[in-house]
LOPASE-492494 format. One record per residue (C-alpha): residue number from 0; residue in one letter; x, y, z. Coordinates in steps of 0.05 Angstrom, whole numbers, plus 32768, in hexadecimal, padded with zeros to 4 digits. Example, Ala and Ser with C-alpha at 12.3 -4.5 7.8 and 13.67 -1.06 7.14 Angstrom:
<pts>
   pos   code     px     py     pz
     0      a   80F6   7FA6   809C
     1      s   8111   7FEB   808F
</pts>
This chain:
<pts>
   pos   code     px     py     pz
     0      x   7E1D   7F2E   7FBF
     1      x   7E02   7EED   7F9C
     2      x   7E04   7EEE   7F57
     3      x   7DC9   7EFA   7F29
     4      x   7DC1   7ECE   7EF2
     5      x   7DCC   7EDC   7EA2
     6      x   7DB4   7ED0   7E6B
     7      x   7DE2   7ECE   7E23
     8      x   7DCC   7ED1   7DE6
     9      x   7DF5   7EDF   7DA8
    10      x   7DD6   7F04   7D80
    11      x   7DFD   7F15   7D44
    12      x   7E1B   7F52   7D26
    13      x   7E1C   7F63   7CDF
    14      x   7E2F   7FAA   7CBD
    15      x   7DDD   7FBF   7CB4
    16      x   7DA0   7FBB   7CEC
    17      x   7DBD   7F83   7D19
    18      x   7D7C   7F8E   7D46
    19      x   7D35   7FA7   7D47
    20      x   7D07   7FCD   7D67
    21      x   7CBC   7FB9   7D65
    22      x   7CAB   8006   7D7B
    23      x   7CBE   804C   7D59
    24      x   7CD9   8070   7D8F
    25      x   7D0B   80A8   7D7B
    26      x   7D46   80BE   7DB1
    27      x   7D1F   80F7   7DC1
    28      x   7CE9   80D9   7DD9
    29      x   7CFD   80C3   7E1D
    30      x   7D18   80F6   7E55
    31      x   7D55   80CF   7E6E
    32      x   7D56   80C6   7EB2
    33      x   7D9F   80D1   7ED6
    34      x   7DCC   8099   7ECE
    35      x   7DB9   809E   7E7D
    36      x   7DCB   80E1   7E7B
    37      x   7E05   80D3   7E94
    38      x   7E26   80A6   7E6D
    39      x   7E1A   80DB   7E31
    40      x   7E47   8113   7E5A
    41      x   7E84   812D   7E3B
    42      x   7EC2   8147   7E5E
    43      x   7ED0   817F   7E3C
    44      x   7F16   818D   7E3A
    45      x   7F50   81C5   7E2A
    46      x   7F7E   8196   7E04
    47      x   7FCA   81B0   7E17
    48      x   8004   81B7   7DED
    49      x   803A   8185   7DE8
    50      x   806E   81B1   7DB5
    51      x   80B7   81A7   7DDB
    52      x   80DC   8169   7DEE
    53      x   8109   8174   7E35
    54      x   814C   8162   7E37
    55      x   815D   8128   7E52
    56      x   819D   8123   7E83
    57      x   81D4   80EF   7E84
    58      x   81BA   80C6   7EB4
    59      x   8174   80C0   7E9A
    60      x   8192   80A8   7E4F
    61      x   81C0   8079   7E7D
    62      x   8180   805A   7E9C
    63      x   815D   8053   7E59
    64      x   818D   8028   7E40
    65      x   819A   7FFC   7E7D
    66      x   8158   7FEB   7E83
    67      x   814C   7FE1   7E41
    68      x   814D   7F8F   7E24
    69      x   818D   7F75   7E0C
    70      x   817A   7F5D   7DC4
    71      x   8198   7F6E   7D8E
    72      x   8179   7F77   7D46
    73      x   81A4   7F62   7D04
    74      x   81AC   7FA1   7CF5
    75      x   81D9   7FB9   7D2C
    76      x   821A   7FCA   7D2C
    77      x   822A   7FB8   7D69
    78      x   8208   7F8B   7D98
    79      x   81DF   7F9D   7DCF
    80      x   8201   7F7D   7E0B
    81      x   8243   7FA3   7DF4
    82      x   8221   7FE6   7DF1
    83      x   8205   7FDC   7E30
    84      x   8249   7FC8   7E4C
    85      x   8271   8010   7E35
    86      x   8239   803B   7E4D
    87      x   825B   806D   7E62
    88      x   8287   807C   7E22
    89      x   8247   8080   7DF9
    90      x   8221   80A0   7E23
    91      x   8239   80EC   7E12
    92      x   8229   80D6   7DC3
    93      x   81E6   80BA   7DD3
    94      x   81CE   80F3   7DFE
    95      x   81E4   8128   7DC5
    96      x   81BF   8102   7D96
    97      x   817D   8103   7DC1
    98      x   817D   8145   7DD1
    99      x   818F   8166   7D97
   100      x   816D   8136   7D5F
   101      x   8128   8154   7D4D
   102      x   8117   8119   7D1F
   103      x   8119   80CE   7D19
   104      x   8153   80BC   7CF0
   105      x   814E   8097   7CB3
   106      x   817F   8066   7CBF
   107      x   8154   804A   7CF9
   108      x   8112   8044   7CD2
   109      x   8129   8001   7CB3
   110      x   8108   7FC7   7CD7
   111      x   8115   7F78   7CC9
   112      x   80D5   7F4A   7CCA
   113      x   80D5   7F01   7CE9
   114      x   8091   7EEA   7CE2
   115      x   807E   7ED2   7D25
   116      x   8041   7E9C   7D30
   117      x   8006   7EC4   7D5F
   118      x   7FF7   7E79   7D7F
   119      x   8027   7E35   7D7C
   120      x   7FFA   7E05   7D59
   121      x   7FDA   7E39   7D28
   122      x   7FDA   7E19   7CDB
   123      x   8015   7E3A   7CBD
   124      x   7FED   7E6E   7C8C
   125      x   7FFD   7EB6   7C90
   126      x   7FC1   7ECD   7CAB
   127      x   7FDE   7EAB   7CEF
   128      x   8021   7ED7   7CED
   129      x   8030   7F17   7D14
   130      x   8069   7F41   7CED
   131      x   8087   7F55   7D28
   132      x   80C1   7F8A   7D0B
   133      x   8100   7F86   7D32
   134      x   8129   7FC5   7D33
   135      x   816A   7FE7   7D44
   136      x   817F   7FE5   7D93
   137      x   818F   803A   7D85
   138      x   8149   8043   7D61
   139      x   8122   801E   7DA3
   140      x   814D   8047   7DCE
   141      x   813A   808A   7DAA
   142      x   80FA   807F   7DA5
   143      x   80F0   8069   7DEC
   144      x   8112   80B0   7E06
   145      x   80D8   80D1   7DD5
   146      x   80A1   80A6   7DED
   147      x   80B1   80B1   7E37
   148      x   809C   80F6   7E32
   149      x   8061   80F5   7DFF
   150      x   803E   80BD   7E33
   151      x   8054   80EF   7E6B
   152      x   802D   8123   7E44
   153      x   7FF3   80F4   7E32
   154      x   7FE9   80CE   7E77
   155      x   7FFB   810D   7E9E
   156      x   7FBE   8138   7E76
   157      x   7F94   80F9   7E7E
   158      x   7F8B   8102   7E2B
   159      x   7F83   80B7   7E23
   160      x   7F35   809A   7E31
   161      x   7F30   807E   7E6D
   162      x   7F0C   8042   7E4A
   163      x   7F52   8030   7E28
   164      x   7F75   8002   7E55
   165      x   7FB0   7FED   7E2C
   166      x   7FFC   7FF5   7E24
   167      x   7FEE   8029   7E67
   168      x   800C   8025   7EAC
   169      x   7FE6   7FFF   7EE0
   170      x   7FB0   7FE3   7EB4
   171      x   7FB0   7FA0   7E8D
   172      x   7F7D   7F68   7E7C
   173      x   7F5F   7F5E   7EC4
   174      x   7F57   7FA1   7EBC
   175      x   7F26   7FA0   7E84
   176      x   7F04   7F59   7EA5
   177      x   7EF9   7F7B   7EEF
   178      x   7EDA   7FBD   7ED2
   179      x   7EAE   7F8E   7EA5
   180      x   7E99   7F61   7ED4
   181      x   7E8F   7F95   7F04
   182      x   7E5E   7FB8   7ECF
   183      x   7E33   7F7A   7EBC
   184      x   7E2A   7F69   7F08
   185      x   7E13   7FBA   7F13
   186      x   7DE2   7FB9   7EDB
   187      x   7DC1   7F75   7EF5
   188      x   7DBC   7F90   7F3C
   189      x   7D99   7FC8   7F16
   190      x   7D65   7F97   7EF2
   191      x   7D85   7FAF   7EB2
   192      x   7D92   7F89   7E72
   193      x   7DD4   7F93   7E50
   194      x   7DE5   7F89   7E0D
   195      x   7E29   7F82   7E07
   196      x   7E48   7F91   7DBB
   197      x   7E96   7F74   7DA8
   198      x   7EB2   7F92   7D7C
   199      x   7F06   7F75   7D61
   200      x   7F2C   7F99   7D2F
   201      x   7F54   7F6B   7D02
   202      x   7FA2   7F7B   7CF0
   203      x   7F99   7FBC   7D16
   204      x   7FE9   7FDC   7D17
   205      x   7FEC   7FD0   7CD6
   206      x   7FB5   7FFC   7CB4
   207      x   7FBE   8036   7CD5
   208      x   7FC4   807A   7CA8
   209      x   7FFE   80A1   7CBA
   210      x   7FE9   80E8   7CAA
   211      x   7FA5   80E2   7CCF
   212      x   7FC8   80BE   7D08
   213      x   7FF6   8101   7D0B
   214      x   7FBF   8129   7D0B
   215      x   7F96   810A   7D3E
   216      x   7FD2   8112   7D75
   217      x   7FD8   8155   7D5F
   218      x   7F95   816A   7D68
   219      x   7F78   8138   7D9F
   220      x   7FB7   8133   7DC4
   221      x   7FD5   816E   7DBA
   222      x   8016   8159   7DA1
   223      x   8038   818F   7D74
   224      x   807D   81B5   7D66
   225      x   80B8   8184   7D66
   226      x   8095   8154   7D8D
   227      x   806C   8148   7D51
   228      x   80AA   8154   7D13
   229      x   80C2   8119   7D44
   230      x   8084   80EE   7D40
   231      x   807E   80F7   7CF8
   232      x   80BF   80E3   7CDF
   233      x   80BB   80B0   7D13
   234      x   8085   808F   7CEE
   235      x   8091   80A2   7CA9
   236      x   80BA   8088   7C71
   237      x   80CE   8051   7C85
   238      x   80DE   8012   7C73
   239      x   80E1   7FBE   7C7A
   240      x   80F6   7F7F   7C5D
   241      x   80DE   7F3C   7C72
   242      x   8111   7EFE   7C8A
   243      x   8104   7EBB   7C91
   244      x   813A   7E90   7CA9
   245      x   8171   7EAB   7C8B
   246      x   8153   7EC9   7C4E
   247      x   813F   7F13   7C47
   248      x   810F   7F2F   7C14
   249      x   811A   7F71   7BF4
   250      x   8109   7FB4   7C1F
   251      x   80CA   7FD2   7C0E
   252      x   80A9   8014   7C2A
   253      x   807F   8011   7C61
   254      x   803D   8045   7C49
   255      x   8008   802E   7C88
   256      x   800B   8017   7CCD
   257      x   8036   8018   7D0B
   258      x   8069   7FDA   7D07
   259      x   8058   7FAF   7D3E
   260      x   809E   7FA6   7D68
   261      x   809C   7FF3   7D6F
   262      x   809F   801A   7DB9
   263      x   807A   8046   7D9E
   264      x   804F   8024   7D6F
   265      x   8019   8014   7DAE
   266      x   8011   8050   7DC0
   267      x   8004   8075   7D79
   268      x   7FD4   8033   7D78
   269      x   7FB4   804F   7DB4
   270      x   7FB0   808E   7DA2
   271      x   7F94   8087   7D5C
   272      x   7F55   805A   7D76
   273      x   7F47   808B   7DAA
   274      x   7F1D   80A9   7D7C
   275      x   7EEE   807C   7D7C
   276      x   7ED2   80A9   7DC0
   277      x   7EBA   80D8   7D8E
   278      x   7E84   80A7   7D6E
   279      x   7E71   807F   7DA4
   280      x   7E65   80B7   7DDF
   281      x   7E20   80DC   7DBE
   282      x   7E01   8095   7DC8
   283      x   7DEF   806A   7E08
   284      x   7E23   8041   7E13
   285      x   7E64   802F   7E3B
   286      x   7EA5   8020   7E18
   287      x   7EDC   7FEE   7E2D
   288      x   7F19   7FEE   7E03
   289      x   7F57   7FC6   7DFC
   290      x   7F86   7FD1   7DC3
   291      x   7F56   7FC1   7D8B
   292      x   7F1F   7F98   7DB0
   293      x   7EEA   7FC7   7DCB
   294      x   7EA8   7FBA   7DE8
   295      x   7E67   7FE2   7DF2
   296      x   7E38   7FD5   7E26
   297      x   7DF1   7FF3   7E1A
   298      x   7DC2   7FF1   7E4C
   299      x   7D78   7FF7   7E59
   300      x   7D41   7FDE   7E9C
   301      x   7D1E   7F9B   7E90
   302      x   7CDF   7F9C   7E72
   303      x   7CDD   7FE6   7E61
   304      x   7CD3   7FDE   7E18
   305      x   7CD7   802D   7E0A
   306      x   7D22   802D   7E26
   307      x   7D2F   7FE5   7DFF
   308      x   7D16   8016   7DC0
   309      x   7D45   8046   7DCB
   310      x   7D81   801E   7DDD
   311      x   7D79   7FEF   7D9C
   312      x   7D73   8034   7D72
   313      x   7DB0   8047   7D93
   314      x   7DD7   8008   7D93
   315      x   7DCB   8003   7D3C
   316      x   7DD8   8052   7D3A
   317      x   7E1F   8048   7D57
   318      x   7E2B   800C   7D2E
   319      x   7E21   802E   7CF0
   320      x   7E4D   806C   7D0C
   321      x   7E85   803C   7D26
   322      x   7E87   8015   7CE0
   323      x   7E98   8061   7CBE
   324      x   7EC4   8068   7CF0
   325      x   7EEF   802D   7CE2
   326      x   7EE8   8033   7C96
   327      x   7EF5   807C   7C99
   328      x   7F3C   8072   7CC2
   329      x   7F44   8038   7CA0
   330      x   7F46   8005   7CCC
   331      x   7F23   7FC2   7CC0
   332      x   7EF2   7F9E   7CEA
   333      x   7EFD   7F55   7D02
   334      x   7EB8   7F39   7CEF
   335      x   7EC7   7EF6   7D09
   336      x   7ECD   7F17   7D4E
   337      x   7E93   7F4B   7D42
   338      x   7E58   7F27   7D72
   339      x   7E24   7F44   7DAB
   340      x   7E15   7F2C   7DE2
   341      x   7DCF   7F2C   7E10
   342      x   7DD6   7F2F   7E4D
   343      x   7D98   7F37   7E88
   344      x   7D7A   7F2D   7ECD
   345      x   7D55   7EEB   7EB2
   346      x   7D7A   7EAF   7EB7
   347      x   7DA3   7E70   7ED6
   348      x   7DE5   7E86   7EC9
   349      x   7E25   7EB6   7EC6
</pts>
């Protein structure tokens, strides 16, 4: 197929109107023809329950910790390598203690920060740092035996948008870029224009709430009994302190976010932006999502100005709704990566 040409034009997002309509036309106005309606079906779906954790055998806590990394965090008594080495005469301990603990112990909820650059060559400000937390060998271990089965139960139920492509098996970036690509080149074909909205949150781990993060993977993922006592002492109380070089600051209580350095802290991520389904699927639109940069694609035929109408309408409705979204789950939008893009059937290149 030869490639149709493109137009882009950046057009410029701000929190109010960030594009017009020359007509009135309301939504119900215009009798959608297939393909719209479409995109505005919901899967309606019997969430299930998630309330016991199995218990794991011998060999599968052996495996966890073989294929586990070998680093080892200040904080542990004894080094990784050497742990790994006398397997088998820890083994019986560290089984015990996975099947039988029902929470996250306290002891492991201490994490060391080494502020880490994002880019080499970035000014040396602290916008430019990522606090990646580094933890206990014991605490990654446990927590990797917990999240093992909570992604079973998520990936397994399908719970998880299909949009959201990342920190999941057998999707990554190309992921995202195919499926994109794939969509522009469809719509084109189609002799429709799509207008394509980016949309970054900034600092995203860190500003998550913890009581309505527990409460959405109760209620959207179904995660409850001691699955959930788990998950909330997992990411509760705890604590951090801050090293640079060989000097540590004082710990201080961590009160929002998932550390990033976490096993778990991804998925939580995941799972906590998932419901951003729930604003974005009454309007026209498809959503792309990876970690915290999403994109949504609205669409409408060239030169029909009623559907243009609509779509615009549409496109400032779910701003507004996504912008009390974010504020209301308090996560913060990256307006330096907040842009739309233009793109249609007219032009001299991709």
């Amino acid at each position: 197929m030869e490639l149709l040409p493109f137009v882009i034009k950046i057009l410029g997002v701000c929190s109010g109107n960030i594009l017009t309509a020359t007509s009135p036309w309301r939504i119900q106005d215009l009798t959608l023809p297939a393909p719209w309606t479409a995109l505005t079906a919901e899967n309606t779906l019997q969430i299930p329950c998630f309330a016991e954790f199995k218990r794991l055998t011998t060999n599968e806590v052996s495996r966890l910790i073989l294929y586990s990394k070998s680093t080892t965090c200040e904080l542990d008594i004894l080094p990784t390598p050497i742990l790994k080495d006398n397997v088998p005469i820890a083994l019986p301990i560290l089984t015990d203690i996975i099947n039988t603990s029902g929470v996250f112990q306290s002891e492991w909820k201490v994490a060391v920060i080494r502020p880490l650059l994002k880019k080499n060559g970035l000014p040396l400000e602290l916008k430019n740092y990522r606090p990646v937390s580094n933890l206990t060998f014991l605490s990654k271990f446990l927590e990797k035996s917990a999240l093992k089965q909570i992604t079973e139960h998520i990936e397994g139920n399908n719970l998880l948008p299909s949009y959201q492509i990342a920190y999941r098996r057998f999707h990554g970036v190309k992921t995202a870029m195919i499926k994109i690509y794939h969509d522009l080149l469809d719509s084109v074909d189609k002799s429709n224009v799509t207008l394509v909205v980016m949309i970054d949150l900034s600092a995203a781990f860190d500003t998550i709430g913890i009581q309505m993060a527990l409460d959405i993977l109760q209620t959207d993922f179904g995660i409850q009994g001691t699955p959930l006592n788990w998950m909330k002492s997992y990411i509760s109380q705890r604590t951090m302190k801050v090293t640079i070089g060989s000097s540590p600051t004082d710990s201080t209580d961590l009160k929002y976010g998932v550390p990033q350095g976490f096993c778990a802290g991804p998925v939580i991520f995941t799972m906590y932006v998932a419901a951003l389904r729930k604003v974005v699927r009454q309007y026209l639109t498809d959503i792309y999502g990876y970690a915290d940069d999403h994109k949504l694609a609205f669409r409408f035929q060239a030169g029909n100005q009623h559907e243009e109408a609509i779509v615009l309408q549409h496109l400032n409705e779910c701003l507004a709704d996504i912008i009390n979204w974010k504020t209301s789950f308090k996560l913060k939008m990256n307006k330096r990566a907040q842009r739309a893009l233009e793109r249609s059937p007219e032009t001299e290149d991709f």
